[in-house]
C-alpha positions as protocol buffer text, in pm:
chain_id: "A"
residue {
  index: 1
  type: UNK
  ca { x: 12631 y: 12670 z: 8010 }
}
residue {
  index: 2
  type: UNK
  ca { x: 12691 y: 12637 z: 8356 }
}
residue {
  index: 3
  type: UNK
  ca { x: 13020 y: 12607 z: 8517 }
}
residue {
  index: 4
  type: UNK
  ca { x: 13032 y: 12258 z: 8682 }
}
residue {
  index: 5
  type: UNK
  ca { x: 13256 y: 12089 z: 8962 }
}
residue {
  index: 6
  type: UNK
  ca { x: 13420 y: 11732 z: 8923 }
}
residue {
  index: 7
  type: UNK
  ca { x: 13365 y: 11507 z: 9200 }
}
residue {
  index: 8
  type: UNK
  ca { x: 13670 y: 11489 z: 9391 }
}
residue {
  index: 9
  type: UNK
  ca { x: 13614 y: 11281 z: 9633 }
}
residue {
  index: 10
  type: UNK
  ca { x: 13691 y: 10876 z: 9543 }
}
residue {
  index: 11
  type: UNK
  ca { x: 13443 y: 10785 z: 9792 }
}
residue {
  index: 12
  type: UNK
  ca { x: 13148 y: 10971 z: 9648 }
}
residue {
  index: 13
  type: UNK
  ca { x: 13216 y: 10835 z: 9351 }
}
residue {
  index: 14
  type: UNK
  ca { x: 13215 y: 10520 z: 9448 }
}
residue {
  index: 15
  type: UNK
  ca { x: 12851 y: 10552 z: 9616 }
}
residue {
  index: 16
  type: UNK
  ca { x: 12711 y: 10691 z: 9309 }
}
residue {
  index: 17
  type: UNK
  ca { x: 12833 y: 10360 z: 9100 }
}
residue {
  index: 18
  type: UNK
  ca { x: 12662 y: 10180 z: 9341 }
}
residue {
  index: 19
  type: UNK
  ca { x: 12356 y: 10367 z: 9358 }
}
residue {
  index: 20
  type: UNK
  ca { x: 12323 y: 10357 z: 8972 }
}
residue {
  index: 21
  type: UNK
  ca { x: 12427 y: 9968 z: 8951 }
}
residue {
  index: 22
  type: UNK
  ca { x: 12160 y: 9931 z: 9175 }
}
residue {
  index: 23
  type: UNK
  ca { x: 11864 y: 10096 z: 8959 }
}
residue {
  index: 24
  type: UNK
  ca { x: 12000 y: 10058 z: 8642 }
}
residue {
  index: 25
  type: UNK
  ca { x: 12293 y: 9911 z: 8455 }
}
residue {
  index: 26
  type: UNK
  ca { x: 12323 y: 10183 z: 8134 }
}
residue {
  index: 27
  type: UNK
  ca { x: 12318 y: 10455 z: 8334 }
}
residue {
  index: 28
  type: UNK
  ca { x: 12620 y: 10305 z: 8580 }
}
residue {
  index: 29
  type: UNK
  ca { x: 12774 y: 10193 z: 8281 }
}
residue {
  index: 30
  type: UNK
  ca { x: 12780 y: 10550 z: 8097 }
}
residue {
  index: 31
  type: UNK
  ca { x: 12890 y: 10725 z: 8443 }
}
residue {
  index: 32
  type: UNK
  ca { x: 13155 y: 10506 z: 8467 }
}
residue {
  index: 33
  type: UNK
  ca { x: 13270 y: 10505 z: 8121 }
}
residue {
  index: 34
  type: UNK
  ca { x: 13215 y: 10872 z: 8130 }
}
residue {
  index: 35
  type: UNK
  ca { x: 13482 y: 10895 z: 8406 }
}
residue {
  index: 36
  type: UNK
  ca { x: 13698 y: 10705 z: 8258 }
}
residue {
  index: 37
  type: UNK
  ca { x: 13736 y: 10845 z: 7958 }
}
residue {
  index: 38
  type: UNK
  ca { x: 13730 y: 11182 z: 7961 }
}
residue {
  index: 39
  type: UNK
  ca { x: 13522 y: 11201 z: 7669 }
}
residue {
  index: 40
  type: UNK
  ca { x: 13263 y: 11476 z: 7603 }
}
residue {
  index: 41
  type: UNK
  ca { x: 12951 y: 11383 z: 7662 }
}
residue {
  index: 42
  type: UNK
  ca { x: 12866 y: 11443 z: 7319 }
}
residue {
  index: 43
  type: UNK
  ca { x: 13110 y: 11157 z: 7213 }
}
residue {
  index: 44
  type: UNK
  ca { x: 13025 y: 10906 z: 7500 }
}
residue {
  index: 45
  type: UNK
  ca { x: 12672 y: 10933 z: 7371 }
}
residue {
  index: 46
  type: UNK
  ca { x: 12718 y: 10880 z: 7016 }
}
residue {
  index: 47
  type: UNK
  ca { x: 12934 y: 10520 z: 7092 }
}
residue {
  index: 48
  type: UNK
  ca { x: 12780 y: 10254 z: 6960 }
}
residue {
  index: 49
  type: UNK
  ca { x: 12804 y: 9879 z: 7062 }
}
residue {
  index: 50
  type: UNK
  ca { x: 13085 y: 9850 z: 6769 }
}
residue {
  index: 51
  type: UNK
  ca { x: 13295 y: 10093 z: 6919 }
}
residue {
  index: 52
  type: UNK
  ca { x: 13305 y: 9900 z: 7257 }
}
residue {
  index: 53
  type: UNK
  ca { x: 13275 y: 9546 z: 7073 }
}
residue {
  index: 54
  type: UNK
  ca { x: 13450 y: 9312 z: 6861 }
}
residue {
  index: 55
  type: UNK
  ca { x: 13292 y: 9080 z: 6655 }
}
residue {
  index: 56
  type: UNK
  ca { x: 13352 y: 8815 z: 6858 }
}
residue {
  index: 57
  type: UNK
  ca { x: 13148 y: 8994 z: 7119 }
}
residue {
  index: 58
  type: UNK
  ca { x: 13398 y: 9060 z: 7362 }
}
residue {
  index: 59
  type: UNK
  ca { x: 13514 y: 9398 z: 7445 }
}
residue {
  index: 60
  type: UNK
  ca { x: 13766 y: 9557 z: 7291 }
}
residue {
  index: 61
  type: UNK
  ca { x: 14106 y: 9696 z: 7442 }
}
residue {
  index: 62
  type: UNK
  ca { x: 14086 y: 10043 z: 7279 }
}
residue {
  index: 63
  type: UNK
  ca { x: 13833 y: 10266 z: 7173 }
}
residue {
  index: 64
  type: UNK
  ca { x: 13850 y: 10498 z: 6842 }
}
residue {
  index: 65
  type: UNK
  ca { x: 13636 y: 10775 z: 6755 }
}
residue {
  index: 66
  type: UNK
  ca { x: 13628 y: 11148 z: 6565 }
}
residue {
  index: 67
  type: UNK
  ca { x: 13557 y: 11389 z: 6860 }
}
residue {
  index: 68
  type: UNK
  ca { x: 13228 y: 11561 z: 6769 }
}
residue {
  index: 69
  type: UNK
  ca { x: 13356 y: 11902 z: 6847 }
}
residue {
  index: 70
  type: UNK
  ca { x: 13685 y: 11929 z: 6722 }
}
residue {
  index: 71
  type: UNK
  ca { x: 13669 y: 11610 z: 6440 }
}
residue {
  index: 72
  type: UNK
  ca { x: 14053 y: 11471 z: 6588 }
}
residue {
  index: 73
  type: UNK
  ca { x: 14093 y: 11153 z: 6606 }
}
residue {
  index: 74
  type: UNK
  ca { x: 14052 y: 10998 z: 6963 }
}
residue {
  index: 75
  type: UNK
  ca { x: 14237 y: 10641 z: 7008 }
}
residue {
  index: 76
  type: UNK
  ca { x: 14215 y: 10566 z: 7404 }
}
residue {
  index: 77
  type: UNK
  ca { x: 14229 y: 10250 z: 7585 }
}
residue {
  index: 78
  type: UNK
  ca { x: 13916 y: 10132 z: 7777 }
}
residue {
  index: 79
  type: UNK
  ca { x: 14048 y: 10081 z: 8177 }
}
residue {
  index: 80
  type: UNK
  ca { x: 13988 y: 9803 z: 8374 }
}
residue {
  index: 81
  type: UNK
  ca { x: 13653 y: 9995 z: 8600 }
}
residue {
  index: 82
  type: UNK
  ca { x: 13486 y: 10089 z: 8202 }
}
residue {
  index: 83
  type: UNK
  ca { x: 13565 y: 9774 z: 8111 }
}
residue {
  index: 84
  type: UNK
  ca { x: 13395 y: 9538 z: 8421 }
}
residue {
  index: 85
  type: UNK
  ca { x: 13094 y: 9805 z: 8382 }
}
residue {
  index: 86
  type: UNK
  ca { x: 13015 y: 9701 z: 7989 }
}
residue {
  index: 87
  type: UNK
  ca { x: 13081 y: 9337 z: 8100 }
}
residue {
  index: 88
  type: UNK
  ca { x: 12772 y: 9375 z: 8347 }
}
residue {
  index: 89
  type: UNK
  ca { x: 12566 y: 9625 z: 8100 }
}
residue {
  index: 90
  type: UNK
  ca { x: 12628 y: 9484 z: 7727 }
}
residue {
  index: 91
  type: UNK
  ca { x: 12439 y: 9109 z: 7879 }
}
residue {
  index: 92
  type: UNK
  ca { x: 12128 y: 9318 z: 7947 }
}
residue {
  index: 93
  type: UNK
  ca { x: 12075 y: 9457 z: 7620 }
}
residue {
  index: 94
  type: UNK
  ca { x: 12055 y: 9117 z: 7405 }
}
residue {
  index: 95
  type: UNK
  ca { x: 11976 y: 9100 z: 7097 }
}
residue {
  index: 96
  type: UNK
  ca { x: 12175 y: 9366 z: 7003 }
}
residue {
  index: 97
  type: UNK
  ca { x: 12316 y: 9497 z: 6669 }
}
residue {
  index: 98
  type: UNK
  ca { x: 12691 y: 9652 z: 6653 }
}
residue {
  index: 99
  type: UNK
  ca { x: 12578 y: 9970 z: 6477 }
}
residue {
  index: 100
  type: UNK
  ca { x: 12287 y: 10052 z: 6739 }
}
residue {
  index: 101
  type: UNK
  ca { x: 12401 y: 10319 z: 7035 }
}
residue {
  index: 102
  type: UNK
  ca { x: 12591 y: 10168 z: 7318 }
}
residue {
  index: 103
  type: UNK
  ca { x: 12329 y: 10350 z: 7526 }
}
residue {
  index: 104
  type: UNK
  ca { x: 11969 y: 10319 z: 7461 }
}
residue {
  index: 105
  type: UNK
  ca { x: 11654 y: 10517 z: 7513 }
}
residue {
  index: 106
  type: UNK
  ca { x: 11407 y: 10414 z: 7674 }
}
residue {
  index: 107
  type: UNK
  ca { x: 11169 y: 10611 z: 7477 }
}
residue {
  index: 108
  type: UNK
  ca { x: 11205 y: 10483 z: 7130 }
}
residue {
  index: 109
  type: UNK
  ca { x: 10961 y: 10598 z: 6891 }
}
residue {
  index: 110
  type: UNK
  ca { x: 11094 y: 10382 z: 6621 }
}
residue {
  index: 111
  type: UNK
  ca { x: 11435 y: 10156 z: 6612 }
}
residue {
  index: 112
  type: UNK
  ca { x: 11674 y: 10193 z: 6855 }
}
residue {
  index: 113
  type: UNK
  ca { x: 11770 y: 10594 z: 6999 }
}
residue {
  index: 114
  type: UNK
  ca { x: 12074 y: 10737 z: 7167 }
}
residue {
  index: 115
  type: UNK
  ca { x: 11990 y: 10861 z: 7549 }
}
residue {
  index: 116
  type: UNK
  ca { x: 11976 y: 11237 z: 7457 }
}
residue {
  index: 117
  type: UNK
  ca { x: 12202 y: 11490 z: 7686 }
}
residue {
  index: 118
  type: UNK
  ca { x: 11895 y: 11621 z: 7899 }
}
residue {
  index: 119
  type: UNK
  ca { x: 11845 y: 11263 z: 8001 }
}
residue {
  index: 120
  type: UNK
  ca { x: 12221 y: 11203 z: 8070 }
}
residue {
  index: 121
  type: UNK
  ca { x: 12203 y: 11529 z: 8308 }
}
residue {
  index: 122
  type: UNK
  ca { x: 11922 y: 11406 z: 8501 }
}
residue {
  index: 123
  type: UNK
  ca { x: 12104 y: 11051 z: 8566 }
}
residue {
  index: 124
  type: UNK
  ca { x: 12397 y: 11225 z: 8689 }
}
residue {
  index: 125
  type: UNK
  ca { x: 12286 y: 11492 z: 8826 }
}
residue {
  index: 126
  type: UNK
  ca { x: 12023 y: 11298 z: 9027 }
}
residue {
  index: 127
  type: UNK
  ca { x: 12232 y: 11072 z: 9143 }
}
residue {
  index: 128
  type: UNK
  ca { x: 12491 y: 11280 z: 9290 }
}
residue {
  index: 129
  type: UNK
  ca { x: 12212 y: 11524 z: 9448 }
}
residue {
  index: 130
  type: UNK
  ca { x: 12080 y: 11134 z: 9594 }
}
residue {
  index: 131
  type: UNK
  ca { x: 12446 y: 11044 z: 9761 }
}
residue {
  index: 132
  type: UNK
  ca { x: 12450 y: 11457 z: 9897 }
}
residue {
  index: 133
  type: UNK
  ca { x: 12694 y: 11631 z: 9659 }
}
residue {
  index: 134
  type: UNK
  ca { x: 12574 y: 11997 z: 9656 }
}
residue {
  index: 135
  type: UNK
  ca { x: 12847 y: 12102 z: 9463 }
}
residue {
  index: 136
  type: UNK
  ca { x: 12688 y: 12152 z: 9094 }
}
residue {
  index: 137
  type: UNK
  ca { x: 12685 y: 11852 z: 8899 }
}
residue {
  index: 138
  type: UNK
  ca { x: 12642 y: 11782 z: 8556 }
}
residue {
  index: 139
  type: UNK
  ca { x: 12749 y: 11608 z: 8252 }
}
residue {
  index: 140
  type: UNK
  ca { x: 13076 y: 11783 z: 8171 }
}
residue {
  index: 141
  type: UNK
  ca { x: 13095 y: 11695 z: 8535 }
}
residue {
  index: 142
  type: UNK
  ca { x: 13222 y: 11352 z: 8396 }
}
residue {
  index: 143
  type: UNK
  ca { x: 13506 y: 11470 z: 8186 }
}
residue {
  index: 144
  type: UNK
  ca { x: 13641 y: 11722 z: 8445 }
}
residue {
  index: 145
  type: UNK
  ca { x: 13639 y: 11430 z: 8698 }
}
residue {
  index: 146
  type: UNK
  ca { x: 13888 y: 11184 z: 8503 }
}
residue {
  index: 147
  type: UNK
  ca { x: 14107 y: 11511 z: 8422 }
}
residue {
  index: 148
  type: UNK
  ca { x: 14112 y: 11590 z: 8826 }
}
residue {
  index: 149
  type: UNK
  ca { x: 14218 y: 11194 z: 8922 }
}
residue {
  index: 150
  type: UNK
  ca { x: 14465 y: 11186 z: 8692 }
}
residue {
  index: 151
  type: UNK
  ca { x: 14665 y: 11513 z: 8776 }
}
residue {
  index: 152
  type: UNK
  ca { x: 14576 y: 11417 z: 9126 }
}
residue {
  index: 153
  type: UNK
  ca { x: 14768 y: 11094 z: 9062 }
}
residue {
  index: 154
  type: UNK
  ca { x: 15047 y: 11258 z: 8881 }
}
residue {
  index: 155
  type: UNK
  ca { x: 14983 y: 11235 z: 8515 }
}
residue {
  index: 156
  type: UNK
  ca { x: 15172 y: 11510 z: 8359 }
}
residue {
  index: 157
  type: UNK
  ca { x: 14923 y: 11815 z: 8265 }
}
residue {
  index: 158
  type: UNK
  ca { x: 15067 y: 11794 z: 7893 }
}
residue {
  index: 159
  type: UNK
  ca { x: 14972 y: 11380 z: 7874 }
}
residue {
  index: 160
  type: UNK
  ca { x: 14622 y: 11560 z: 8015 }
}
residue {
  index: 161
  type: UNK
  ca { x: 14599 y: 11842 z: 7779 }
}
residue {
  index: 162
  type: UNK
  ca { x: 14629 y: 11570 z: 7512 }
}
residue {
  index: 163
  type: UNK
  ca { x: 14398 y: 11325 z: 7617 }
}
residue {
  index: 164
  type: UNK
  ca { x: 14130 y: 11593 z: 7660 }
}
residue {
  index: 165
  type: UNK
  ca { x: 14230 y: 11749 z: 7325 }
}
residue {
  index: 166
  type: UNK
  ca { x: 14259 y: 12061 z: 7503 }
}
residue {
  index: 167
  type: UNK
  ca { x: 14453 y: 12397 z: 7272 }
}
residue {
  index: 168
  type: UNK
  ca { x: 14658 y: 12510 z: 7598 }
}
residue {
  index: 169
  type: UNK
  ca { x: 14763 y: 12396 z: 7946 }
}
residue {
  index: 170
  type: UNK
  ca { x: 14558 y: 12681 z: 8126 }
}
residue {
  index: 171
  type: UNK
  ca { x: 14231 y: 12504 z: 7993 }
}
residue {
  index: 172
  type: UNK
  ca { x: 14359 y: 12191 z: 8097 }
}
residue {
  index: 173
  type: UNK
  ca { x: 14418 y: 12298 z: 8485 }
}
residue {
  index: 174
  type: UNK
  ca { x: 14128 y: 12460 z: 8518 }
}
residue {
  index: 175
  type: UNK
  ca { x: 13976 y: 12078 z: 8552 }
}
residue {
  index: 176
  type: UNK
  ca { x: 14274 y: 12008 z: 8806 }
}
residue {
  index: 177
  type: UNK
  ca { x: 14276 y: 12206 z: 9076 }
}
residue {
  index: 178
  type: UNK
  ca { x: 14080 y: 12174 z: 9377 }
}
residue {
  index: 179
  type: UNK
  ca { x: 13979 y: 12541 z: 9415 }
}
residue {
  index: 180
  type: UNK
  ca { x: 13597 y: 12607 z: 9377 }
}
């Protein structure tokens, strides 16, 4: 696996969620959930409209989910910037069902199919190579950027350690510091 940088810079980030709400709304909406979150990008892919939905079709306050990789428990509320991105993204889907993925394929063989990680990497990778970031991009790239903004704004490491279900501190600043 590579070793990938988060985006540190607010303003880059800002340009890519522009560029991708410009070509397509799933692929803003899973950047911007992505980096909000601080979920693996095994775990943002596997969410499913129910997750993000109520059944009153509005979206819901928290998410839950079982991490993939380590099977805990994840109970997180969905911020204000994830939250405005469904509200533009779950209108252009239609039709539909609460157990389908939150984000689609486009190439569907039969039913409805998660976007796979390959695909994920291109979106994100693409996009930051189209803004200019050189630094290497990917899709842990995601989770290591909500873990940098929030130690940058001064949320304790430990708070971060246990929102990334991280085993120790160390692994935890690793995301956090801005040395290359």
């Amino acid at each position: 696996m590579e070793f990938v940088q988060p985006i540190r810079d607010k303003k880059q980030i800002n340009t890519i969620k522009e560029f991708l709400k410009a070509t397509n709304l799933r692929d803003y909406c899973l950047f911007t959930v992505g980096i909000n979150s601080g979920l693996r990008i095994s775990d943002l892919l596997k969410l499913k409209v129910s997750d993000v939905i109520d059944k009153n079709g509005e979206i819901k306050e928290r998410i839950y989910i079982r991490e993939k990789k380590t099977n805990k428990v994840k109970d997180f509320p969905i911020s204000e910037a994830a939250n405005d991105s469904l509200r533009e993204y779950i209108p252009e889907r239609k039709n539909y069902t609460y157990e389908e993925p939150l984000f689609i394929s486009r190439k569907q063989h039969t039913g409805k199919a998660s976007l796979q990680r390959d695909q994920a990497y291109k979106v994100i990778n693409s996009a930051a190579k189209s803004i200019g970031i050189k630094d290497r991009i990917g899709t842990h790239t995601l989770r290591k950027t909500f873990g940098y903004h929030a130690y940058q704004s001064g949320v304790d490491i430990t708070l971060i350690q246990k929102l990334l279900n991280h085993s120790t501190p160390s692994i935890t600043l690793r995301y956090c510091y801005n040395s290359r």
